[in-house]
N, C-alpha and C positions, 0 to 999 in steps of 0.2 A: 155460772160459767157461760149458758147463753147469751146473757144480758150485757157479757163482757164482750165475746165474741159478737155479738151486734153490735158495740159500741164503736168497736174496730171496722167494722166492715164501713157503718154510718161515718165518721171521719175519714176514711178514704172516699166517701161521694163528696162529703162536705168538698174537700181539696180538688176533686175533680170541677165540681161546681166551680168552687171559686175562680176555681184556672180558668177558666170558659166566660166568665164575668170580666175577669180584671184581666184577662191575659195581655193587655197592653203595658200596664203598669208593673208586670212580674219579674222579676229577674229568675234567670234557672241555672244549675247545677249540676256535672258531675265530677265523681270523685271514687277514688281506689284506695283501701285502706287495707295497710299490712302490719300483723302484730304478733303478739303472745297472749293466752290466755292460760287460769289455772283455777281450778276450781277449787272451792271452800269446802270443807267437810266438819259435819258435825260430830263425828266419833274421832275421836283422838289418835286412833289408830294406824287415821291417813295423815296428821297433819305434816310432818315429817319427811313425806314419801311423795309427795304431789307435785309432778314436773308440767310444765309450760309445755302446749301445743300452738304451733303456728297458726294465725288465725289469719281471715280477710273478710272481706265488704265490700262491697257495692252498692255505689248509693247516688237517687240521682236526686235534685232537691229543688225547689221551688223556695223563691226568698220573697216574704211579702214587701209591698211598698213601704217604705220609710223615710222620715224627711230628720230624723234625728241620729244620732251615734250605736242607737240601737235597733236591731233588726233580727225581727223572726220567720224562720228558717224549717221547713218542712221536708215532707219528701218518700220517698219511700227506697228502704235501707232491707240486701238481702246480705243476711248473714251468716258465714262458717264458722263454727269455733269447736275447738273441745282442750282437752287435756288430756296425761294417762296419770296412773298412779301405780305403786310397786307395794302390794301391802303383804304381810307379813303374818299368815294365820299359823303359827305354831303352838299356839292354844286349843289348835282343833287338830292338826294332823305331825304338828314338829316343826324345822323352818324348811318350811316352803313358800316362797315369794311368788307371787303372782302379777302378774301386771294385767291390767287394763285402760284401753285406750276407749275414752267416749268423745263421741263423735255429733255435734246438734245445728242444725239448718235454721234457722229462724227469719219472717217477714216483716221487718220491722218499720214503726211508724215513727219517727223520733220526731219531736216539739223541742225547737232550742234557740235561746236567745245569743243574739252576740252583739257583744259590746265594745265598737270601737274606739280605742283610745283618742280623744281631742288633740293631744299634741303630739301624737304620733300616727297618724293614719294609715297605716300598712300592721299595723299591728291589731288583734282582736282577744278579745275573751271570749267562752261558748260554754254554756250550760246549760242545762234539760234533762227530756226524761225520751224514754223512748218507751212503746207498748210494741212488745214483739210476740206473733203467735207463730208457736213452734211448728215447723214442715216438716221435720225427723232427729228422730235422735237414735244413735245405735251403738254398741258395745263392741267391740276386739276385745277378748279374752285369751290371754295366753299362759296357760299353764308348767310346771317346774320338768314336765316330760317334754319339754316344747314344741305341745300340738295347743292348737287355736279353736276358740270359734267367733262366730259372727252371731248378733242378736238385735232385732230393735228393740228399744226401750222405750218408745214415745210414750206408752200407755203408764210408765212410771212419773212422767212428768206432765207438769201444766198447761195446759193449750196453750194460755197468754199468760205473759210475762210480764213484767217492768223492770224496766233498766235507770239508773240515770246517770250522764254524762257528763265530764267539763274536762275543757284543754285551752288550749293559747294556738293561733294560728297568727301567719303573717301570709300577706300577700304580694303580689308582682302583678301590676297592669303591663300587658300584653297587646297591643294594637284595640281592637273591639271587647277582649275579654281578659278576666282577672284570674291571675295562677294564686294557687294559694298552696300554704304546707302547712297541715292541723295536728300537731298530735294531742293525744284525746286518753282519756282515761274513763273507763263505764266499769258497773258494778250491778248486780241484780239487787231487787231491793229488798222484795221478799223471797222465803224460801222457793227455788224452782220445782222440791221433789217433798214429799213426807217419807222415801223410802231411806231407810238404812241401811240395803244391801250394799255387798261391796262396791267397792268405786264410785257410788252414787253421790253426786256433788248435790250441797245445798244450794250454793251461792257461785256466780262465775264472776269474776275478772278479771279486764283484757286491758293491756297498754297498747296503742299504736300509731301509726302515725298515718293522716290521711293524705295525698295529695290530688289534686283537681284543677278544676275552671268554672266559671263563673259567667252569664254572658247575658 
């Protein structure tokens, strides 16, 4: 996990560097991304019961030089997400419904290519991956007497992550800079947790839509 968490830190100087080298030839980035997200579960228990949390992002990007249809697209991407779930232990006490909301921060590095159509140029392809290391994750626990608690849970889950991503954007040139509207589909690729306590999600994914500028 150190060698991972160096790897991340080392990729964020690379990009600094590069910025600082090429910054003539760079185009840059930003963008506000609004969605839903719903975690995957590997007990059965929750599959059922697992509702979509409002998600967002921010992200601001650097787009390398390209002389062709395709172009790679960095940046550094912070992310909100969670989900809740309603689960149902009357195997242990009779039905009693539980809900919990999880709540996760992530600082994410995404690597993505995009591919502009030739005979359409306002329109693109986007796919990659993103390495995101987790900033918090925490719990809402609401119980059938409806009293609550608060928990963090970061220590249940991975420091760094992977993601990978693809959507279809179109763009609008704008005087000096380019508007675009992305939406976007990501999925973790490995398990984010070993735990099987309740509401612990293995897997997240988020639908959304991003919109931004270019310049």
């Amino acid at each position: 996990m150190v060698i991972l968490k160096n790897s991340f830190y080392f990729l964020l100087s690379l990009i600094f560097f590069l910025n600082v080298a090429y910054a003539q030839e760079f185009n840059y980035g930003l963008s506000f991304g609004l969605g839903k997200t719903s975690g995957i579960f590997s007990e059965e228990r929750y599959n059922n019961s697992s509702d979509s949390e409002i998600n967002y992002n921010l992200m601001a990007s650097l787009y390398l030089p390209s002389n062709s249809n395709f172009r790679v697209q960095t940046g550094l991407k912070y992310i909100k997400l969670g989900y809740n779930v309603d689960v149902d232990i009357r195997t242990i006490i009779g039905p009693s419904p539980i809900n919990y909301t999880t709540t996760f921060s992530f600082l994410a590095l995404p690597i993505n290519v995009n591919y502009t159509l030739p005979f359409l140029s306002n329109v693109y392809f986007s796919g990659g991956l993103e390495a995101a290391y987790l900033m918090s994750a925490s719990s809402k626990v609401l119980y059938n007497d409806n009293s609550s608690s608060n928990r963090d849970i970061s220590d249940q889950y991975k420091d760094l992550n992977f993601f990978f991503a693809f959507g279809i954007g179109i763009t609008v040139p704008f005087n000096d800079i380019t508007l675009f509207i992305h939406p976007e589909y990501t999925r973790s690729i490995k398990a984010l947790t070993e735990s099987t306590s309740f509401g612990s999600a293995s897997h997240l994914e988020s639908i959304l839509i991003n919109v931004g500028f270019r310049f």
